[in-house]
C-alpha positions as a printed NumPy array, in Angstrom:
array([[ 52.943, -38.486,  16.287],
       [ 50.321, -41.097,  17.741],
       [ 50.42 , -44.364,  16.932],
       [ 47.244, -44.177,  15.026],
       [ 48.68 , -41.538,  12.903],
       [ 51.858, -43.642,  12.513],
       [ 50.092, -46.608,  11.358],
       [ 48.119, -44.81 ,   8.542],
       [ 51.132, -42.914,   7.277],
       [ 53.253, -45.908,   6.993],
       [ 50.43 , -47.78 ,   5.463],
       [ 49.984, -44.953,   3.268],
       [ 53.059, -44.568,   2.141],
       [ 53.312, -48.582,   1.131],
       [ 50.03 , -48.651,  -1.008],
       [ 49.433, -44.977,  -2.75 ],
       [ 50.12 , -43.99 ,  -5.071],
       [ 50.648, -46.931,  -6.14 ],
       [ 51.111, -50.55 ,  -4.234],
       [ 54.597, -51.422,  -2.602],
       [ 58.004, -50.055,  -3.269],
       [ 59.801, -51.114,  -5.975],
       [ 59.266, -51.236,  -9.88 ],
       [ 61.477, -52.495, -12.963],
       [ 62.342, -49.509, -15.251],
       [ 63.93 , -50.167, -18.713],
       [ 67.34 , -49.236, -19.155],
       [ 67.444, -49.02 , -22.956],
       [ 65.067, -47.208, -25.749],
       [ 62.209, -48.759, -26.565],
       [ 59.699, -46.528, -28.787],
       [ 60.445, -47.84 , -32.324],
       [ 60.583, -50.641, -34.122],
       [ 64.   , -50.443, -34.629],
       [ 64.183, -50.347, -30.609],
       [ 61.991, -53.394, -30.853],
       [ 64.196, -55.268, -33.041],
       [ 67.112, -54.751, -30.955],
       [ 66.036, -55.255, -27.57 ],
       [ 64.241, -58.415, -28.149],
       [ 64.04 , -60.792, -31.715],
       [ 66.16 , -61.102, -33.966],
       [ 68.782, -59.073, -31.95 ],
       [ 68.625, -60.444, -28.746],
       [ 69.977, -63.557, -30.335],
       [ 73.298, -61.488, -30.205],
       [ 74.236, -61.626, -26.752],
       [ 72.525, -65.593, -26.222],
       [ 75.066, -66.637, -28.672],
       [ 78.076, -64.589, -26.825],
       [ 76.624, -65.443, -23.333],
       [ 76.579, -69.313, -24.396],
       [ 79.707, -69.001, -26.024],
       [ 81.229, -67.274, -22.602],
       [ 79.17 , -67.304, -19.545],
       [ 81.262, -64.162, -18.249],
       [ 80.082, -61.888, -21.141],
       [ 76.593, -62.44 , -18.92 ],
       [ 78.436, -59.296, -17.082],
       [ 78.456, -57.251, -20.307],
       [ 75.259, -57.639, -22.462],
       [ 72.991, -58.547, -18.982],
       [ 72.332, -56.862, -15.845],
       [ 74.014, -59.452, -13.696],
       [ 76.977, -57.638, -12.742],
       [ 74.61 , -54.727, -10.628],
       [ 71.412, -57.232,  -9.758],
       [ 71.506, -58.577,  -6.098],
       [ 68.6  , -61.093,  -5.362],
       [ 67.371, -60.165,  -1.93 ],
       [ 65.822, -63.58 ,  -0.535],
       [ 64.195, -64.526,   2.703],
       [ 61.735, -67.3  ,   4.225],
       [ 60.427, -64.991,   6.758],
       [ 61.315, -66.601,   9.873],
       [ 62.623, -63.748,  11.064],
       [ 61.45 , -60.762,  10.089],
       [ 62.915, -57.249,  11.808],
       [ 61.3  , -57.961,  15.799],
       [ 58.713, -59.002,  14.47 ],
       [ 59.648, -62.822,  14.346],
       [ 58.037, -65.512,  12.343],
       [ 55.218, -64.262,   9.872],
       [ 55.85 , -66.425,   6.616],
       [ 57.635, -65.02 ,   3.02 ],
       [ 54.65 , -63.19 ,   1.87 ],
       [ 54.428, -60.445,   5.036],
       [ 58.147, -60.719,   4.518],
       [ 57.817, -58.631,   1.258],
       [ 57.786, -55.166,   2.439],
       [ 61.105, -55.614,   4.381],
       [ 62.303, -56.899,   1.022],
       [ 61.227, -54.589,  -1.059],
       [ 62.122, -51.289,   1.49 ],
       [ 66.001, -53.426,   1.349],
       [ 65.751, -52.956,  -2.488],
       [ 65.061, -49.3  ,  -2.39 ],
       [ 68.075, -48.821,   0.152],
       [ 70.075, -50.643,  -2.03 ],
       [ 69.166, -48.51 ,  -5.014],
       [ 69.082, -45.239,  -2.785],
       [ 72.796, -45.528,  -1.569],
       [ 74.807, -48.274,  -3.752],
       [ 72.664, -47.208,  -7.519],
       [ 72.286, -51.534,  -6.847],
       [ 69.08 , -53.234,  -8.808],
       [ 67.476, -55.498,  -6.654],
       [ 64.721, -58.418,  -7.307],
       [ 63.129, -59.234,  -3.844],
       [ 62.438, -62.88 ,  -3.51 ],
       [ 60.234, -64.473,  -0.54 ],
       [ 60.736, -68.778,  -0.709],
       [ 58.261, -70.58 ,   1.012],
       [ 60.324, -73.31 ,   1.832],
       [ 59.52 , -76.178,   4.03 ],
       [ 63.078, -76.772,   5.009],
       [ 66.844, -75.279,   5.042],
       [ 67.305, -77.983,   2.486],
       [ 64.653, -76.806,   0.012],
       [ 65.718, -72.681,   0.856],
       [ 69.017, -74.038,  -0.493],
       [ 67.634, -75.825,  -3.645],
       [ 65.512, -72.781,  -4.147],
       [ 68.595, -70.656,  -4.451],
       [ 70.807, -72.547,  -5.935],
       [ 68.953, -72.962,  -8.962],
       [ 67.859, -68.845,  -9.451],
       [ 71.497, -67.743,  -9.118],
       [ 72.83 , -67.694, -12.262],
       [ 70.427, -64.584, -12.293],
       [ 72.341, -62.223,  -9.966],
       [ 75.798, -60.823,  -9.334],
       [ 75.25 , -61.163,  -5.48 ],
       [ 73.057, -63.289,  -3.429],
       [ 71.756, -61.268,  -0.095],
       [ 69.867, -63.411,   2.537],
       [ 67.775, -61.433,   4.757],
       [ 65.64 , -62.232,   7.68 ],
       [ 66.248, -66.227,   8.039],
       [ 65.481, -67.317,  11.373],
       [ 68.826, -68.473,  13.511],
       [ 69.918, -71.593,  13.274],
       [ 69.284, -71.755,  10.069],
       [ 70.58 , -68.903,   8.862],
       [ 74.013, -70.698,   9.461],
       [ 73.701, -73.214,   7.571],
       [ 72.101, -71.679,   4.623],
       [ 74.338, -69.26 ,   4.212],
       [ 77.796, -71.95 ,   4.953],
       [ 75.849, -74.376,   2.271],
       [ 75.424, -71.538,  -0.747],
       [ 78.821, -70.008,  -0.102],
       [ 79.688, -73.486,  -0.819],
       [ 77.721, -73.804,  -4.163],
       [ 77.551, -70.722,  -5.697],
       [ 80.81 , -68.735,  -7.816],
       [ 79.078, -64.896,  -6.34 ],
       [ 79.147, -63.229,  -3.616],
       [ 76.437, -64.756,  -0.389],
       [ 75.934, -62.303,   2.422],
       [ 73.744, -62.63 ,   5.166],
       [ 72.988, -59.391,   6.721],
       [ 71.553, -59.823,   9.446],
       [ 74.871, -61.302,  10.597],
       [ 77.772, -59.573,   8.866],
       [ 76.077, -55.844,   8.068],
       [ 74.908, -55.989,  11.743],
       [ 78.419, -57.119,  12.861],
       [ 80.195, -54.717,  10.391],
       [ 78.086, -51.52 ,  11.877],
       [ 78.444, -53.066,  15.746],
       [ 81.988, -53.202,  15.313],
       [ 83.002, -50.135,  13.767],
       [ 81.254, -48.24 ,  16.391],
       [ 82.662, -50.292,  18.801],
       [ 86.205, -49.51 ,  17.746],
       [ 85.428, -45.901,  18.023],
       [ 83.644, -45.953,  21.551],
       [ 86.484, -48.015,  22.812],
       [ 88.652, -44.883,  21.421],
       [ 86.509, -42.232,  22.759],
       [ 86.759, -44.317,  26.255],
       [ 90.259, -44.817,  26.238],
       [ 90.192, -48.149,  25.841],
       [ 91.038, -51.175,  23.415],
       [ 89.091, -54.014,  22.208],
       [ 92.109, -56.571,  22.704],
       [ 91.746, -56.194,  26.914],
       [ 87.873, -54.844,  26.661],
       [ 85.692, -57.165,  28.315],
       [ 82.497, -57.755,  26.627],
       [ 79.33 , -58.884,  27.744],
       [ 76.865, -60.047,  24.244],
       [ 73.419, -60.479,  25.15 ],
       [ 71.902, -62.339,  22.301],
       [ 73.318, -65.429,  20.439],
       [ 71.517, -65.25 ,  17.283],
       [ 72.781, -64.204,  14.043],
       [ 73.69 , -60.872,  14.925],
       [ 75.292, -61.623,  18.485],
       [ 77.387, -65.099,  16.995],
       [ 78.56 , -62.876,  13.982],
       [ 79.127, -60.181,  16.023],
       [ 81.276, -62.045,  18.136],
       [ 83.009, -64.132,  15.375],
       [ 83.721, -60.41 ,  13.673],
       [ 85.391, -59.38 ,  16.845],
       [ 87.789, -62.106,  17.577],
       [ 89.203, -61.52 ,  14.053],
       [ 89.864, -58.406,  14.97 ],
       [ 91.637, -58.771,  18.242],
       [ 88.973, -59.074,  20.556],
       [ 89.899, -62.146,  23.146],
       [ 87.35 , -65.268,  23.879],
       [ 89.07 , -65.105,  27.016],
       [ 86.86 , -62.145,  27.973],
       [ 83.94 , -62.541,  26.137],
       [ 80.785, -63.761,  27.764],
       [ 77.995, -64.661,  25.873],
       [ 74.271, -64.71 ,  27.606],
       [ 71.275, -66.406,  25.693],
       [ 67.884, -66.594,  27.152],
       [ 68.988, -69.098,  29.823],
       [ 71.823, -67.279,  31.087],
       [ 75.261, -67.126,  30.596],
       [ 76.255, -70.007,  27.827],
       [ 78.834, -71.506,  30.029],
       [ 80.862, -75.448,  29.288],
       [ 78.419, -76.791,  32.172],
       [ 75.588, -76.808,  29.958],
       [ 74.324, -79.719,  27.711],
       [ 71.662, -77.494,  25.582],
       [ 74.179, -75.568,  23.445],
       [ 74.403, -75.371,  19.608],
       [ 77.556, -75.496,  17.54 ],
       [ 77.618, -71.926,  17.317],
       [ 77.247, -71.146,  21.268],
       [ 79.777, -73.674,  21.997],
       [ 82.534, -71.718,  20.313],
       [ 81.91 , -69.07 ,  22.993],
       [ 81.2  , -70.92 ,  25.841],
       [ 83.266, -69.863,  28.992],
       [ 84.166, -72.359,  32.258],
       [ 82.547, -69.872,  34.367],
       [ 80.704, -69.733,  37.428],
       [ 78.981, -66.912,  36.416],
       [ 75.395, -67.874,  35.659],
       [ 73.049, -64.715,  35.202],
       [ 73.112, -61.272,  32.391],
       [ 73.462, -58.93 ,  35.838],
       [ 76.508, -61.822,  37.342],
       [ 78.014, -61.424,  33.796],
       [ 77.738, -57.242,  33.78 ],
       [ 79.747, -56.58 ,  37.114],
       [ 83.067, -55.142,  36.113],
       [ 82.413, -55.222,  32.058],
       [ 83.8  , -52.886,  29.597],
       [ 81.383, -53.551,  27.11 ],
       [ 77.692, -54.484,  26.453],
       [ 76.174, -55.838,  23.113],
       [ 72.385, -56.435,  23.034],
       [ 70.975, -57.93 ,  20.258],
       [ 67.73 , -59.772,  21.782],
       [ 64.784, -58.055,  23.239],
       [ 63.334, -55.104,  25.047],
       [ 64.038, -54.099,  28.761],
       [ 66.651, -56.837,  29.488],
       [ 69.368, -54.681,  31.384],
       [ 68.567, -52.64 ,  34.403],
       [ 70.164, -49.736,  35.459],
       [ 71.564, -51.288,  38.713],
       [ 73.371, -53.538,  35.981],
       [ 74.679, -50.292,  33.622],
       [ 76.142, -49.288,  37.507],
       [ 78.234, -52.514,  37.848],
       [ 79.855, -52.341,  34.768],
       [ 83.51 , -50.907,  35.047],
       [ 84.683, -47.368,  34.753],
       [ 83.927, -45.327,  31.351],
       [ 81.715, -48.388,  29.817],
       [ 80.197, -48.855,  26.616],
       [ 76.38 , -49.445,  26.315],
       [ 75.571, -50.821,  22.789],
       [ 71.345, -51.354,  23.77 ],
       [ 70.394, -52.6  ,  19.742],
       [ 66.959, -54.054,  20.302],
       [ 64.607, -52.267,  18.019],
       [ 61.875, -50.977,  18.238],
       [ 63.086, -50.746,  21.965],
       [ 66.172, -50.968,  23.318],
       [ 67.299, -53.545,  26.303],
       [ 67.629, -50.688,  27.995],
       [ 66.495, -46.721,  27.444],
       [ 69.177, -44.291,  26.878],
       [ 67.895, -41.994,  29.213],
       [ 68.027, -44.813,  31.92 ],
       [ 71.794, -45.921,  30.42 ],
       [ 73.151, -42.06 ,  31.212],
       [ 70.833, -41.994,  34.094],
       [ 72.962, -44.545,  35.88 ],
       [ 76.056, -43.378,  34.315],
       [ 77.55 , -40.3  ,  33.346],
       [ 80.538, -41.86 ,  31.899],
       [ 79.438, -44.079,  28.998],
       [ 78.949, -43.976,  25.646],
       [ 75.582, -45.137,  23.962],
       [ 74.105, -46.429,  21.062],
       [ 71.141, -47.868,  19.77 ],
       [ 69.429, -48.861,  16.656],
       [ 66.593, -46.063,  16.597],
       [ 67.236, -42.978,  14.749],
       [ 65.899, -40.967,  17.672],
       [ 68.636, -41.174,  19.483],
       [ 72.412, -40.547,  18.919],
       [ 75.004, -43.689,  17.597],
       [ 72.519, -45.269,  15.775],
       [ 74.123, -48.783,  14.735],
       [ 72.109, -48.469,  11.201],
       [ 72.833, -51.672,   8.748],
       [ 72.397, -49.226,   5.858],
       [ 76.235, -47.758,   6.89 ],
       [ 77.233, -51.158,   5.256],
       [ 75.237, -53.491,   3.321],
       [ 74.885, -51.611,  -0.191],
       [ 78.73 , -50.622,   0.277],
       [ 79.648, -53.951,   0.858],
       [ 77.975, -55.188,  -2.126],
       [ 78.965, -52.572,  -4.454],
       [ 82.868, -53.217,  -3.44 ],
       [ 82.072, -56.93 ,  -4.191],
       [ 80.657, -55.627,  -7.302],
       [ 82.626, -53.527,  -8.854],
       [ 85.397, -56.26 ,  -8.024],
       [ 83.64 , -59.089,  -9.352],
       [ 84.483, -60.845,  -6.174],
       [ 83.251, -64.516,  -6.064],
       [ 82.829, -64.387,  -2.061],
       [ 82.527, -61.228,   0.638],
       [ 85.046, -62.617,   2.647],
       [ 86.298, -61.393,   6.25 ],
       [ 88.923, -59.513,   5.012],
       [ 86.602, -57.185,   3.279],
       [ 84.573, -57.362,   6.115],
       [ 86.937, -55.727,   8.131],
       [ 88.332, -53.42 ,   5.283],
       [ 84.547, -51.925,   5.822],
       [ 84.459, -51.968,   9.174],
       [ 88.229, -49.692,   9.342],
       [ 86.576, -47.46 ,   6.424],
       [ 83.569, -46.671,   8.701],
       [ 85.784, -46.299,  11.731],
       [ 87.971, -43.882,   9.894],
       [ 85.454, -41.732,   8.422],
       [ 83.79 , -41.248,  11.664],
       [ 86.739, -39.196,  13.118],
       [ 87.026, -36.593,  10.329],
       [ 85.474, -33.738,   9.34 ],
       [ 81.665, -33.599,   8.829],
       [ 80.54 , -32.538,   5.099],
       [ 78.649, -29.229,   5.306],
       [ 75.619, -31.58 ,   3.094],
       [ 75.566, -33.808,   6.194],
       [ 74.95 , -30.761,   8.696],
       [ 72.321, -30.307,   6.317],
       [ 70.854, -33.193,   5.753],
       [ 70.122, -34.179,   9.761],
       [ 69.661, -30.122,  10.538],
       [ 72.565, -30.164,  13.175],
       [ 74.648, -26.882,  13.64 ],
       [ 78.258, -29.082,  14.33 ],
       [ 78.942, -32.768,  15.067],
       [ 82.64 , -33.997,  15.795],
       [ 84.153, -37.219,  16.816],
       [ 83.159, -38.235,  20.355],
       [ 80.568, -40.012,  22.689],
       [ 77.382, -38.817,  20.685],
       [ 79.292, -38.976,  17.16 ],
       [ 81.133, -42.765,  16.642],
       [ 79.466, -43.957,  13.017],
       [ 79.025, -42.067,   9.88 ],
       [ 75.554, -40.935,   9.062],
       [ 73.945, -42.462,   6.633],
       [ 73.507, -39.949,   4.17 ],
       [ 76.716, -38.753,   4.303],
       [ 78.145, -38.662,   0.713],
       [ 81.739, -39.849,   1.03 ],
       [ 80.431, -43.847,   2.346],
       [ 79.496, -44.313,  -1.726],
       [ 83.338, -43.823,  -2.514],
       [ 85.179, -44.694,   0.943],
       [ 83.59 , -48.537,   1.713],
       [ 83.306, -49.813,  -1.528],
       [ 86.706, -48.686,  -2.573],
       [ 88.061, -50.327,   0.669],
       [ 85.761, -53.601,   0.302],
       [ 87.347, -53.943,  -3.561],
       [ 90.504, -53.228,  -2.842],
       [ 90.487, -55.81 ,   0.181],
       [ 88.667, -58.024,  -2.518],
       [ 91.467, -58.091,  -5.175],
       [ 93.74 , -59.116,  -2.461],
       [ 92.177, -62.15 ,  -2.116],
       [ 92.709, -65.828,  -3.911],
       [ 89.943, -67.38 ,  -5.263],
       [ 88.219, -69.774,  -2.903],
       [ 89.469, -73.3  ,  -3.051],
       [ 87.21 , -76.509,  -3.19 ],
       [ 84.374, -74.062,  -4.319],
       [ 82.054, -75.73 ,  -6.494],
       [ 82.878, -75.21 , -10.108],
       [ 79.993, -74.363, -12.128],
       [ 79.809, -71.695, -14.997],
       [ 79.829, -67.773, -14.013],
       [ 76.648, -66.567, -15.126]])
């Protein structure tokens, strides 16, 4: 398909048959007056007396308990970067359909036009008592940080940025299994992350929970390799900076087990895939395009294993494997955080799944005559059936394990 073709479909698609993506649909009768009655005065005054009397009953008589806001300042919006809130909207409202496609999640998308963190974090803050869960979504890095550290802070429900932990989740899991497939183990793996925004410092952080050692990590920004030498680093960088002499992305690639791109187009060379050490892993996640082509990856190597986040190609590290799992585990357990523990509880479930049997309806669904564990095969598709039971159920039971947070603020649960 051309370009031009592209274009008009997708802005087809977004305005007919009628505009954007998303609509509220009543959940209860409404054609009589009896209906009437009920669902608004004198019967609503029902629940607004329970709901007063007990803020949790908010979970019975409201939809709180399965309404995520989705919220952004659109700073940061897919690669497309910094366009403000309001051309943030259809990313917002095509999150709300996923979450509704795969989770059966109700979503109201929210773009803030917010002059600073500060004000974001008012803004927030104040619409919460609306939701059950509170997902942040294309905030520019380094704010996202502290937005997201600040409400976690404030709020009693569940604050999840995913452009750091649902990337991270996905990146992980696959990693996990490539490292399998490769004979190899993420506790000795040396990993080269290009990118030190939200995804690649989550990423990271994810990682070292999970074994991975800061001893052989080597983080690369768009100045090089973020080494102790250097006097331009954020908090966030620091945590991974290495005493290194290493300066460069092609110094830091020689003799690495792993690569991680999360920054922009065309980055890694093929000479660079070369130098990496025996039976690498090649984790190009750029989108639209990829840091570097899989057919230039394999080119230069027959022994990797590849993934990307385009659909057109095998391995696709897709964010949709996780987010509306991850919220309907927090969900369904009422969790007042998504904490790391659940975190990784999704990332094992993914992992796990990968490596058995493909559903028939999967086959199906993606027209494919077989597909087993192994280089081409290391995440779950996304419509495969069994991620609607397997993640949540691993995310809530990883949930109830959990104490409530201390010094959170106290405020009502509503």
């Amino acid at each position: 398909m051309s370009q031009a073709a592209l274009k008009k479909k997708a802005l087809d698609y977004h305005r007919l048959p009628k505009p954007g993506k998303l609509s509220v649909e009543s959940s209860k009768p409404c054609s009589t007056q009896a209906d009437l009655s009920l669902a608004y005065t004198p019967g609503v005054a029902q629940p607004v007396l329970e709901i007063a009397k007990n803020p949790a009953k908010a979970y019975d008589y409201t939809n709180k308990g399965n309404l995520v806001a989705v919220i952004t300042d659109g700073t940061a919006i897919l690669g497309l970067g910094d366009r403000g809130p309001l051309a943030a909207k259809p990313v917002m409202e095509g999150k709300g359909v996923l979450f509704k496609q795969f989770a059966g999640i109700d979503v109201y998308d929210i773009e803030v036009n917010a002059k600073s963190p500060q004000d974001f974090i008012k803004v927030v803050e104040a619409i919460a008592p609306t939701f059950g869960g509170i997902n942040l979504e294309d905030i520019a890095a380094p704010h996202c940080f502290e937005i997201e550290a600040a409400l976690k802070k404030k709020l009693d429900i569940p604050v999840f940025h995913d452009d750091q932990h649902g990337t991270a989740t996905i990146i992980c899991a696959g990693l996990i299994n490539a490292l399998h497939v490769q004979g190899k183990s993420l506790e000795t793996a040396k990993i080269v992350c290009l990118g030190a925004g939200a995804a690649g410092i989550a990423s990271l952080n994810l990682l070292v929970a999970m074994g991975a050692k800061k001893s052989n990590i080597l983080l690369v920004d768009s100045k090089g390799v973020v080494h102790k030498g250097r006097t331009d680093l954020n908090a966030f960088k620091k945590a991974y900076a290495r005493q290194t002499r290493l300066r460069t992305l092609e110094e830091a690639m020689a003799g690495a087990d792993v690569f991680v791109g999360v920054s922009g187009a065309n980055l890694v060379s093929p000479a660079m895939v070369k130098s990496m050490a025996d039976k690498p892993v090649v984790f190009a996640l750029a989108n639209p395009n990829p840091e570097i082509l899989p057919e230039k990856a394999k080119a230069a190597r027959s022994d990797l294993v590849m993934a990307t986040g385009r659909s057109d190609y095998p391995n696709q590290v897709n964010n949709v494997l996780g987010f509306p799992f991850i919220f309907r585990g927090a969900l369904d357990a009422r969790a007042r955080e998504i904490t790391q523990d659940m975190l990784i509880a999704a990332v094992h479930a993914l992992a796990e799944l990968a490596r058995e049997r493909v559903p028939a309806s999967v086959l199906k669904a993606y027209k494919l005559k077989q597909l087993k564990f192994g280089p081409d095969y290391i995440l779950p598709k996304p419509f495969d059936p069994r991620l609607a039971q397997r993640v949540p159920q691993a995310v809530a039971k990883a949930a109830a394990k959990k104490p409530a947070r201390a010094g959170a603020k106290k405020t009502r649960r509503a």
